[in-house]
KEKE-3310 file (N, C-alpha, C; in steps of 0.2 Angstrom, whole numbers, plus 5000, padded with zeros to 4 digits):
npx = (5004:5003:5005:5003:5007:5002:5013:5012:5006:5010:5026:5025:5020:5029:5032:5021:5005:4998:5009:5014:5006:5001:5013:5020:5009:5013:5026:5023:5012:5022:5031:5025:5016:5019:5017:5020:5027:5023:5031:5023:5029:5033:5045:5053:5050:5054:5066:5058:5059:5057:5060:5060:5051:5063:5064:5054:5048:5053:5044:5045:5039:5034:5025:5013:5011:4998:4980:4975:4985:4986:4975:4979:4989:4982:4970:4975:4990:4992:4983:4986:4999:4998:4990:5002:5012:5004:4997:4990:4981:4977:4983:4976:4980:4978:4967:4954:4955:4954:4942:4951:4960:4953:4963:4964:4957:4952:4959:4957:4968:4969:4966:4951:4936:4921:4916:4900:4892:4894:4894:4903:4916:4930:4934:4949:4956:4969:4985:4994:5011:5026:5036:5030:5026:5024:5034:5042:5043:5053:5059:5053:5052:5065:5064:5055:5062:5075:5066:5057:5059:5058:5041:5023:5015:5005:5003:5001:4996:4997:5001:4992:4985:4981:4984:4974:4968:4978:4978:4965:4967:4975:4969:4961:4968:4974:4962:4963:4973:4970:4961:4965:4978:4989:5006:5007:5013:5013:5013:5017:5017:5025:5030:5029:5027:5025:5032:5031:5027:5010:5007:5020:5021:5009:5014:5024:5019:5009:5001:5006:5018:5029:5027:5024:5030:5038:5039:5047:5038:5036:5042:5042:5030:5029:5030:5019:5006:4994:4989:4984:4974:4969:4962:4956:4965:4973:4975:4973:4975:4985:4992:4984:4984:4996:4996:4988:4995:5005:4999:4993:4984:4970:4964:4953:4948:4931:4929:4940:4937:4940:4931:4922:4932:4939:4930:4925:4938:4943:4941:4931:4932:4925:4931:4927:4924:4933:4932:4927:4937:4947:4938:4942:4954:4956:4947:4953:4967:4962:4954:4961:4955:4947:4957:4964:4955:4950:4963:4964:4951:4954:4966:4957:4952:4959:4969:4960:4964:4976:4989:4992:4978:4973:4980:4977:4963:4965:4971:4964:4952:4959:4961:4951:4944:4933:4923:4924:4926:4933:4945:4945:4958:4955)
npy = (4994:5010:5027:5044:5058:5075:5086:5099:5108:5103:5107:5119:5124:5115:5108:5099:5093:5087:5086:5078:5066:5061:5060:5048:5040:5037:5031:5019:5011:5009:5002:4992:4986:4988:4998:5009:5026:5042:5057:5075:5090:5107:5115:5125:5125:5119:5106:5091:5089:5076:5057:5048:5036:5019:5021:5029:5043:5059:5071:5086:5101:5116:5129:5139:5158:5163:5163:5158:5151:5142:5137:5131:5121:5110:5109:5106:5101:5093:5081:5079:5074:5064:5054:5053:5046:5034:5033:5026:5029:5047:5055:5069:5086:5097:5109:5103:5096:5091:5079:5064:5053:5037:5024:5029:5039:5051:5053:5062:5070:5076:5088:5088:5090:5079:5070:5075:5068:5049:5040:5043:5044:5038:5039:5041:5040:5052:5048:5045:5050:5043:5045:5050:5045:5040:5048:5042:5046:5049:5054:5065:5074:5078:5084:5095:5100:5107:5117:5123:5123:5112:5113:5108:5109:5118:5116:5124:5127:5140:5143:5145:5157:5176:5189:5194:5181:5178:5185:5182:5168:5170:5176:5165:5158:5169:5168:5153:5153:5161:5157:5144:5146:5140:5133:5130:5129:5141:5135:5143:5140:5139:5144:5155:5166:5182:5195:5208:5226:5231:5217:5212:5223:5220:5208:5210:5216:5207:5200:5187:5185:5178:5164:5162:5153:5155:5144:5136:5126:5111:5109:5100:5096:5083:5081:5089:5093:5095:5095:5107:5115:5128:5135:5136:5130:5125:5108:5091:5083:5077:5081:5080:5066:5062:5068:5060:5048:5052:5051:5061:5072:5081:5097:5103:5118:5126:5129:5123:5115:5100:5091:5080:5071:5070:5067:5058:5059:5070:5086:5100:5118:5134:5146:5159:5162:5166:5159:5146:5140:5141:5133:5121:5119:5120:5109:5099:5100:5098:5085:5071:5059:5062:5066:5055:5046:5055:5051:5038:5036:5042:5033:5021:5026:5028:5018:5015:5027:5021:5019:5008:5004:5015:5014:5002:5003:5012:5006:4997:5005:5010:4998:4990:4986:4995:5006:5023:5039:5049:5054:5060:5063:5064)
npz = (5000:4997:5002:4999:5011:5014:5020:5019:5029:5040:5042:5042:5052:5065:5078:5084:5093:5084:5073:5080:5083:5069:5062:5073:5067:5055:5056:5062:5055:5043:5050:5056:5046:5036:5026:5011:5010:5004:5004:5003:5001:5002:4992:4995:5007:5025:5032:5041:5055:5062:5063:5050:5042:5036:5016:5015:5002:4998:4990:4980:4980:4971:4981:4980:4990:4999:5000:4987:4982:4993:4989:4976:4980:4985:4974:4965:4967:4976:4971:4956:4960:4966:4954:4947:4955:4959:4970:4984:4994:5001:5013:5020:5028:5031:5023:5008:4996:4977:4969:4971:4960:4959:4964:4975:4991:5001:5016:5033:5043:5056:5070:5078:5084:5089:5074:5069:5059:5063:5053:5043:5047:5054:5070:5079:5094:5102:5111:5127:5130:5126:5136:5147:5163:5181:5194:5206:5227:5231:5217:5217:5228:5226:5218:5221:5232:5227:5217:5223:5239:5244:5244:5241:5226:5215:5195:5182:5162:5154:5144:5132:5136:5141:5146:5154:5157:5165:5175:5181:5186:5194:5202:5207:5216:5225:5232:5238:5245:5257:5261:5264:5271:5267:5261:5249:5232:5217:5199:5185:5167:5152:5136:5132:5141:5143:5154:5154:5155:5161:5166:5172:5181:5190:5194:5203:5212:5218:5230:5236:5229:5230:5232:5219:5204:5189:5173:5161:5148:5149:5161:5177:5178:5181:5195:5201:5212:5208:5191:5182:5169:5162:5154:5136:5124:5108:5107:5106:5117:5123:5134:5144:5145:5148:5161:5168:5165:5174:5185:5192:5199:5192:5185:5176:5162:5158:5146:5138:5130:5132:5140:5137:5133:5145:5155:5171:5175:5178:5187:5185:5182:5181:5174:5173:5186:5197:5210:5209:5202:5213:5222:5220:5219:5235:5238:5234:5240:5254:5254:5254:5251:5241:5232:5227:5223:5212:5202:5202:5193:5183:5178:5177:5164:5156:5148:5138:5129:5119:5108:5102:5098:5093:5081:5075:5075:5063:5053:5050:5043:5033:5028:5021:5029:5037:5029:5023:5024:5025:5037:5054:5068:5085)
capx = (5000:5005:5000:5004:5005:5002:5016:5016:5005:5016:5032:5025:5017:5033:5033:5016:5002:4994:5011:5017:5000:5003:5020:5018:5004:5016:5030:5019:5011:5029:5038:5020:5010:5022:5013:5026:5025:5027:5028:5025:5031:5035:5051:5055:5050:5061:5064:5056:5065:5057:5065:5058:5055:5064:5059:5051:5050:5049:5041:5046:5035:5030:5019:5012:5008:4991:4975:4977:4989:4983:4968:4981:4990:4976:4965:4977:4996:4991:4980:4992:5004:4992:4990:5011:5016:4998:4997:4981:4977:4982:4981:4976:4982:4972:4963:4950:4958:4948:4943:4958:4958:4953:4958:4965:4955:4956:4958:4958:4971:4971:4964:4943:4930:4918:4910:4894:4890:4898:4895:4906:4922:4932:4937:4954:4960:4974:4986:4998:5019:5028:5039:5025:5026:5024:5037:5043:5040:5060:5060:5046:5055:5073:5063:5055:5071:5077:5065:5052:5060:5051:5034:5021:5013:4999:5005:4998:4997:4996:5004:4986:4981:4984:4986:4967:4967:4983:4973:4958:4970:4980:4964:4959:4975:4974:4959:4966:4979:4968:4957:4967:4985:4993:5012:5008:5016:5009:5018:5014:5021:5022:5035:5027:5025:5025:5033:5032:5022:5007:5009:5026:5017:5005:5017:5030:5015:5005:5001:5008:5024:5034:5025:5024:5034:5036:5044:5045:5031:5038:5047:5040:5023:5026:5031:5017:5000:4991:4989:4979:4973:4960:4962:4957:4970:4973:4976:4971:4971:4990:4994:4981:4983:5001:4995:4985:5001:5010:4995:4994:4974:4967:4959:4953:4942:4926:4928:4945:4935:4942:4927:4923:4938:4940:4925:4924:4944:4946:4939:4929:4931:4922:4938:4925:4923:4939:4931:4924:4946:4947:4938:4944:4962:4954:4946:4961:4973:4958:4952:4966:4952:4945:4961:4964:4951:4953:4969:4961:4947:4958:4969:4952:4949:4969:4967:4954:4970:4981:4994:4991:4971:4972:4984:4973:4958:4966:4973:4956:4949:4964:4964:4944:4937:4930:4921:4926:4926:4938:4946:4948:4959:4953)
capy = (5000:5017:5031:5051:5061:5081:5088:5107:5110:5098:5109:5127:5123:5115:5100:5101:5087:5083:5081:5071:5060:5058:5054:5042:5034:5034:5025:5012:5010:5008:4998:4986:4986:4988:5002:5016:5034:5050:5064:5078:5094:5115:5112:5129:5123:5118:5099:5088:5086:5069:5053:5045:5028:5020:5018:5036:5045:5065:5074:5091:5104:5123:5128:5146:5161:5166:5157:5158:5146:5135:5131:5127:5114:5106:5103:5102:5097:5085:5078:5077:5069:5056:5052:5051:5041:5031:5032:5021:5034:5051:5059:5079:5087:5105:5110:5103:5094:5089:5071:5061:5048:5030:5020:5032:5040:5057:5053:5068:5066:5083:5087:5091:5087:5074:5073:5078:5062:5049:5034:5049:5048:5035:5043:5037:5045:5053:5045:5047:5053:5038:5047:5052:5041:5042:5048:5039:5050:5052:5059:5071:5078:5080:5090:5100:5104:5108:5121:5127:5126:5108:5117:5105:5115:5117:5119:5127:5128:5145:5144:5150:5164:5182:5194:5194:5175:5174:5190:5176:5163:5173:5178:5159:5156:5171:5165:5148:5154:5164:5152:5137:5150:5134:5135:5126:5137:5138:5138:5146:5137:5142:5146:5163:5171:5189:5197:5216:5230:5230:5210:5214:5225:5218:5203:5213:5219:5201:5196:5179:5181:5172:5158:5160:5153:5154:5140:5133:5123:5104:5105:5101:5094:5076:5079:5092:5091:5095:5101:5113:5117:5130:5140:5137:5129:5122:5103:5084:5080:5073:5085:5078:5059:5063:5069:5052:5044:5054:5050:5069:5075:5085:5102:5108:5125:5123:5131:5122:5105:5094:5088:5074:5069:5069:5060:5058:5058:5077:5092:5106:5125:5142:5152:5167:5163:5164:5155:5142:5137:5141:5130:5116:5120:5119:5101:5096:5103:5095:5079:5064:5052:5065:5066:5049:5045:5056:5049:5030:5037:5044:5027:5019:5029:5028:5011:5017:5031:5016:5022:5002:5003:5019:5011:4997:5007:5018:5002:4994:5009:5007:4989:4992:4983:5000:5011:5028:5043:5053:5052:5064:5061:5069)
capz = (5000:4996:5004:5001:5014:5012:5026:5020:5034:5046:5041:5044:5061:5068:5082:5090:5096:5078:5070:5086:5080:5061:5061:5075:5066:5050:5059:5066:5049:5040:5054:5058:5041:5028:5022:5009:5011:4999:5009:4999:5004:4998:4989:4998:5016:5030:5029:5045:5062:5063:5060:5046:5042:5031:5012:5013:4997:4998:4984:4983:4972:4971:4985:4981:4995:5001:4998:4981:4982:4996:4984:4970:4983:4988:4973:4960:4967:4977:4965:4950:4963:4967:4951:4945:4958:4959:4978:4985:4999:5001:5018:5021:5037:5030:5016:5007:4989:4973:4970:4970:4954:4961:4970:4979:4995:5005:5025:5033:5051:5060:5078:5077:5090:5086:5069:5066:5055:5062:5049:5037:5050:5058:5076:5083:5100:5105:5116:5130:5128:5131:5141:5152:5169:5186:5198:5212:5230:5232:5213:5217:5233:5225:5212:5225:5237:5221:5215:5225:5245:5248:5245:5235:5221:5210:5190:5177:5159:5154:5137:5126:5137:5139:5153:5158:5158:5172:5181:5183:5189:5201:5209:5211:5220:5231:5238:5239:5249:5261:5263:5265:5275:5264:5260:5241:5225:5209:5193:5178:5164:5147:5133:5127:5144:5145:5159:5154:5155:5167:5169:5177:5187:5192:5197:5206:5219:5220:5236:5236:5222:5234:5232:5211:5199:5181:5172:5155:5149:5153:5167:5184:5178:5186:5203:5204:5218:5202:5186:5182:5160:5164:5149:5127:5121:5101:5110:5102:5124:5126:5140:5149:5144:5150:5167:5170:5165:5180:5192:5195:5196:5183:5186:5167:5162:5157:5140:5136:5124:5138:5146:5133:5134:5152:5158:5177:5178:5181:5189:5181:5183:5177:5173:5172:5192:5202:5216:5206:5202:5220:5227:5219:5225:5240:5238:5231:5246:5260:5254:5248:5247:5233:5227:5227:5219:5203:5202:5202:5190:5177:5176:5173:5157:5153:5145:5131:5124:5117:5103:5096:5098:5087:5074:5071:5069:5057:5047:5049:5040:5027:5023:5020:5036:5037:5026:5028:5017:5028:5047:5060:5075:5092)
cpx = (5004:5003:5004:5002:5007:5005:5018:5013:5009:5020:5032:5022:5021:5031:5026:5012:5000:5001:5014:5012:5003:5008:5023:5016:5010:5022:5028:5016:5017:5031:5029:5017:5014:5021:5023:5024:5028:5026:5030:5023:5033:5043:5055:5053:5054:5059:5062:5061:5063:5061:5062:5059:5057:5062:5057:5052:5051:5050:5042:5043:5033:5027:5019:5009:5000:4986:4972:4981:4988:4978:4973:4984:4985:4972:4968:4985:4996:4987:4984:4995:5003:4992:4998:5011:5010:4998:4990:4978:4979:4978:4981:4977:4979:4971:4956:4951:4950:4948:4947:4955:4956:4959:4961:4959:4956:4954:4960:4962:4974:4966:4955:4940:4926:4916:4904:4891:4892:4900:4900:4914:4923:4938:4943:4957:4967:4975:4992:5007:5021:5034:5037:5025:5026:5028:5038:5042:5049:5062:5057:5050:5063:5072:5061:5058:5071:5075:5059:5052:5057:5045:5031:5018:5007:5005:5002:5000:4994:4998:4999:4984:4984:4985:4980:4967:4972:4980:4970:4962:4971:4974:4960:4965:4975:4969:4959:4970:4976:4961:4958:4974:4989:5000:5011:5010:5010:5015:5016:5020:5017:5029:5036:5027:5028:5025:5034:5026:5017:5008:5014:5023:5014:5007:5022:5025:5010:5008:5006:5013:5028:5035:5022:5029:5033:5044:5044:5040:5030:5042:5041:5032:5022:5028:5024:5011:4993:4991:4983:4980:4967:4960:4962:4963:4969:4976:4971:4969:4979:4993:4990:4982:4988:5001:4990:4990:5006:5005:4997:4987:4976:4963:4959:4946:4937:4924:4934:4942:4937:4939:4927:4929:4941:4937:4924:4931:4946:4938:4936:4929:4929:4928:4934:4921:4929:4938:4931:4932:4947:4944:4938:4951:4958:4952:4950:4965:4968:4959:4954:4961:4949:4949:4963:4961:4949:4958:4966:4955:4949:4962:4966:4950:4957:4968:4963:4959:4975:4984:4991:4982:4972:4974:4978:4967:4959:4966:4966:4951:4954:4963:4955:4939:4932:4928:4923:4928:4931:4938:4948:4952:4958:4957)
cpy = (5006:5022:5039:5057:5068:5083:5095:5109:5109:5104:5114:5127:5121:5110:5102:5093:5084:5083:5076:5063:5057:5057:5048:5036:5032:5030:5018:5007:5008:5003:4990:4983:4985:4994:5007:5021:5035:5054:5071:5086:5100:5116:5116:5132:5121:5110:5096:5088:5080:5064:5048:5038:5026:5019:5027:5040:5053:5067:5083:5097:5112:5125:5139:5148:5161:5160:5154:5150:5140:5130:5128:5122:5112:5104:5105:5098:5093:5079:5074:5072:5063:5050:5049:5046:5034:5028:5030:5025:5040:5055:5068:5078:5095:5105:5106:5101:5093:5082:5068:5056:5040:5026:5024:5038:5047:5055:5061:5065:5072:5082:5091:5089:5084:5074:5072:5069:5057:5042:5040:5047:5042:5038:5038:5045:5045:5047:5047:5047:5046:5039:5048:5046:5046:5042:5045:5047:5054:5057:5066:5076:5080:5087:5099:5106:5110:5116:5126:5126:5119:5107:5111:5112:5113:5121:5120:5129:5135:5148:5148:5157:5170:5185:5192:5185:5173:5178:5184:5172:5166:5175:5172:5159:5160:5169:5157:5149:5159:5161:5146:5141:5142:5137:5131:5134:5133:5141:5139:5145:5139:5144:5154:5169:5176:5193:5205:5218:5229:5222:5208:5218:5224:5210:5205:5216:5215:5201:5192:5180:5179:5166:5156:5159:5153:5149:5138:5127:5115:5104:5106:5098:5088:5075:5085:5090:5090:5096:5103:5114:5120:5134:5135:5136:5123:5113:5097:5083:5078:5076:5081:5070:5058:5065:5063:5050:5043:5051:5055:5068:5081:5090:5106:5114:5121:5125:5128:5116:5103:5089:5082:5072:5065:5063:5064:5059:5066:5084:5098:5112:5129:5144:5159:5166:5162:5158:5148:5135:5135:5136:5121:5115:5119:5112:5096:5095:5100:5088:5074:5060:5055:5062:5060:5043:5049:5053:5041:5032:5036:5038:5022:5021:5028:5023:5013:5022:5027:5019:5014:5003:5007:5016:5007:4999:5012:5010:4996:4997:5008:5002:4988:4986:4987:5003:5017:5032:5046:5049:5058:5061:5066:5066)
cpz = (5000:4997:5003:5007:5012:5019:5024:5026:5040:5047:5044:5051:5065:5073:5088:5091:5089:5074:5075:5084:5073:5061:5066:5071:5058:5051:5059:5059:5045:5044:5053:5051:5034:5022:5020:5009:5006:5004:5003:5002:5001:4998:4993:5005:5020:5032:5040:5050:5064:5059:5055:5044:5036:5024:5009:5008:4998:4990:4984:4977:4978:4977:4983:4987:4994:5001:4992:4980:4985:4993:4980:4973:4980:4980:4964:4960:4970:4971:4960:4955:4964:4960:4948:4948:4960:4964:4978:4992:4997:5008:5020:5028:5035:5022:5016:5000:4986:4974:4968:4965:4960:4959:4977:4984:4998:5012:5028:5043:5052:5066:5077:5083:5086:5081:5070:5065:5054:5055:5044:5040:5054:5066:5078:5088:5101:5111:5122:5126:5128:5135:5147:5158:5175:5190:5206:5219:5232:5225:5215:5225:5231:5220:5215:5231:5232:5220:5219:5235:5246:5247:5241:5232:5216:5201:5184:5171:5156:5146:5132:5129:5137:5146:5156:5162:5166:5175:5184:5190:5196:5209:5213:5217:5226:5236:5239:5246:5257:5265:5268:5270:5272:5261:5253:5238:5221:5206:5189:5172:5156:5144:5132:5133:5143:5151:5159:5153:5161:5170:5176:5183:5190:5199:5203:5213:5221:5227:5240:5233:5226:5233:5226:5208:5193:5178:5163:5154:5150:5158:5172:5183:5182:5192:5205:5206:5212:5197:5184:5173:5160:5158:5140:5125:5114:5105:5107:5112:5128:5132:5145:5149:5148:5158:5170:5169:5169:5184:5195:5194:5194:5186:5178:5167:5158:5150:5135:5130:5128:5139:5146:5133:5142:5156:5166:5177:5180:5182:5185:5182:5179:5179:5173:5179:5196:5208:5213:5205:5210:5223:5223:5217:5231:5242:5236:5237:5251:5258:5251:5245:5241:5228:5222:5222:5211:5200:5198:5196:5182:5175:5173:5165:5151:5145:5136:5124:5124:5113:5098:5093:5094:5081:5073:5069:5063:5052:5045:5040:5031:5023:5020:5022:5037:5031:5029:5022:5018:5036:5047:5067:5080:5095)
residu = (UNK:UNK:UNK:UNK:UNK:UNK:UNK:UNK:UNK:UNK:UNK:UNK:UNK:UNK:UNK:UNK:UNK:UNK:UNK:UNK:UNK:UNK:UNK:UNK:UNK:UNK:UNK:UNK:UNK:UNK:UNK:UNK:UNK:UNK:UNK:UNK:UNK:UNK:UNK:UNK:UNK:UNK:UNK:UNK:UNK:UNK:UNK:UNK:UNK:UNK:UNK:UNK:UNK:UNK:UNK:UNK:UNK:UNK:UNK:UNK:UNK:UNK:UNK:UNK:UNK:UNK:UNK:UNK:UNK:UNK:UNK:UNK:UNK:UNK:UNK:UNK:UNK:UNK:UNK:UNK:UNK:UNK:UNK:UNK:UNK:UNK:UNK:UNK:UNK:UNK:UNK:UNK:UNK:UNK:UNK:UNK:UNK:UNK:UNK:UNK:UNK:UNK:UNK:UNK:UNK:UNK:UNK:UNK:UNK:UNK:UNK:UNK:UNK:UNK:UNK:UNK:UNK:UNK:UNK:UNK:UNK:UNK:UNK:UNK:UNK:UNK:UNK:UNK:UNK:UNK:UNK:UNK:UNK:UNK:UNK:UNK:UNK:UNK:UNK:UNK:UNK:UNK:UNK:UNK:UNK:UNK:UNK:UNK:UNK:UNK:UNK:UNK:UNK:UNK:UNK:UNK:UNK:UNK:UNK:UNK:UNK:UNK:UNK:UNK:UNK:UNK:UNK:UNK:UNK:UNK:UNK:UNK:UNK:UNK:UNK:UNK:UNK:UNK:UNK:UNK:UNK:UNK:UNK:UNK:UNK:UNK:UNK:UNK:UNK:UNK:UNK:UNK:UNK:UNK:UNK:UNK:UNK:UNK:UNK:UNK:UNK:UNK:UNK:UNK:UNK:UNK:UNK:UNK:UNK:UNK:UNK:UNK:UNK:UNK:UNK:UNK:UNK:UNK:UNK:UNK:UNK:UNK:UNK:UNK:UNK:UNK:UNK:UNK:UNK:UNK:UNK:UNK:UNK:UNK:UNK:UNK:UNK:UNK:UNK:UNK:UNK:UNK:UNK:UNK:UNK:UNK:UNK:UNK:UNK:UNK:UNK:UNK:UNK:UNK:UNK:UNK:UNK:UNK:UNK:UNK:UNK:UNK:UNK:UNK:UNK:UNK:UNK:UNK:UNK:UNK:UNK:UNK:UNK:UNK:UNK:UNK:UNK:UNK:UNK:UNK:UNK:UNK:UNK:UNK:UNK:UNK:UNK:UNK:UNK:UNK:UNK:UNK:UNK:UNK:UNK:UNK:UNK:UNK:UNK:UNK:UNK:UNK:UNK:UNK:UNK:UNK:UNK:UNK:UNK:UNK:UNK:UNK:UNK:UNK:UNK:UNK:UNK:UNK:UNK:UNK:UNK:UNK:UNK:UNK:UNK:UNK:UNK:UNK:UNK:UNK)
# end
């Protein structure tokens, strides 16, 4: 089987959760299935940092600007390519191409929320890092010593927000802290943070900054009391699969897409009510057997985001156990 894969999109978006997915699944595919790849790519794009399996052909063609241009990818260079090299699938990661010639397919393998129609869409779920484990109690305290005095800590993805969205937080946290006169930190984790202008300000006269830290956006996640994803973020889930995989509890916003996702394994807050975050730091920080029991919940659910269970549904769909006009992966 020969499948074209479209990776101009992959290229300009750079190492995120939906191509950590699709070149997963094309590894797995190549090494388990035997399937060949085209990856075809903007002759004048920056080539892959992933490791490709072997065999892999790239394709390397024109891509014009604008949306002008995006239309001509889409529904006539993939097309043509399709046909040359007379690839039997061809997989979209954006657009919207013409009909590919037979016997070739368009699957569609980006990050969506459920479809609509689903006899149309074969769903396959995200899965955890395989880096992602859970820390022993001697790691988790050497990390601690280390960076925050001993203290445990709440940690936070803050990465999508903005100045108002850390405002919110900050104000759960104050009344966390004045509620509960707890020595927990929090960390605000994030690559893009903005520490100028009113923010700075803002920070430099908090209450609490003693007991704030800011850190890059993977450290410190698996030694921490919780983690916290209260904020809209562009996310397939893997942060969170990741955080079951540590046996950390889950505190996500109520506007983030999570929930589905979540189930019964993590906590729900109104970010457009400080108390609301608050007092589930609070229920968190009082009651293990809650805690405890999130933790046991979310390991229950764990099981169902496999890396193999998705492959085999995708190759299902592939090998044509499935009908299937397109796919989405959530």
């Amino acid at each position: 089987m020969l499948i074209l894969l479209d990776c101009r999109s992959l290229l300009e978006g750079g190492a995120d959760e939906r191509s950590h997915i699709i070149f997963s699944s094309v590894a797995f595919l190549a090494r388990e299935r035997g399937v060949e790849w085209l990856f075809l790519v903007d002759q004048s794009g920056r080539e892959s940092s992933w490791p490709l399996p072997a065999g892999v052909r790239i394709i390397k063609r024109r891509a014009l600007p604008g949306k002008v241009g995006r239309r001509h990818w889409d529904s006539w260079t993939i097309p043509r390519v399709a046909t040359k090299y007379k690839a039997d699938w061809i997989m979209l990661t954006e657009g919207v191409t013409a009909a590919p010639p037979a016997p070739g397919q368009p699957i569609w393998l980006r990050p969506a929320a459920s479809p609509q129609d689903a006899g149309n869409f074969l769903l396959i779920h995200p899965w955890p890092s395989e880096a992602a484990g859970p820390l022993d109690s001697a790691e988790k305290d050497i990390f601690k010593q280390t960076h925050t005095q001993g203290k445990e800590y709440f940690w936070a993805d803050v990465e999508a927000t903005d100045e108002e969205g850390i405002v919110r937080l900050l104000k759960s946290f104050s009344l966390f802290k004045k509620r509960q006169l707890s020595n927990l930190q929090l960390v605000l984790a994030g690559s893009r943070l903005r520490q100028e202008g009113s923010l700075k300000k803002l920070l430099d006269t908090y209450k609490y900054r003693q007991d704030l830290h800011w850190w890059p956006l993977a450290e410190g996640k698996g030694a921490a009391y919780a983690q916290l994803f209260p904020f809209k973020k562009k996310t397939v889930g893997i942060p969170l699969l990741d955080a079951w995989k540590a046996e950390v509890p889950v505190v996500i916003g109520s506007e983030t897409g999570l929930q589905e996702l979540a189930g019964d394994g993590a906590l729900v807050a109104d970010m457009n009510d400080p108390a609301s975050m608050a007092g589930h730091l609070m229920v968190l920080y009082k009651d293990e057997k809650l805690r405890r029991s999130l933790i046991e919940k979310a390991s229950a659910r764990l099981p169902a985001f496999d890396a193999r269970l998705s492959m085999d549904q995708l190759w299902a769909g592939l090998s044509g156990q499935r009908s299937i006009a397109s796919n989405k992966l959530t």
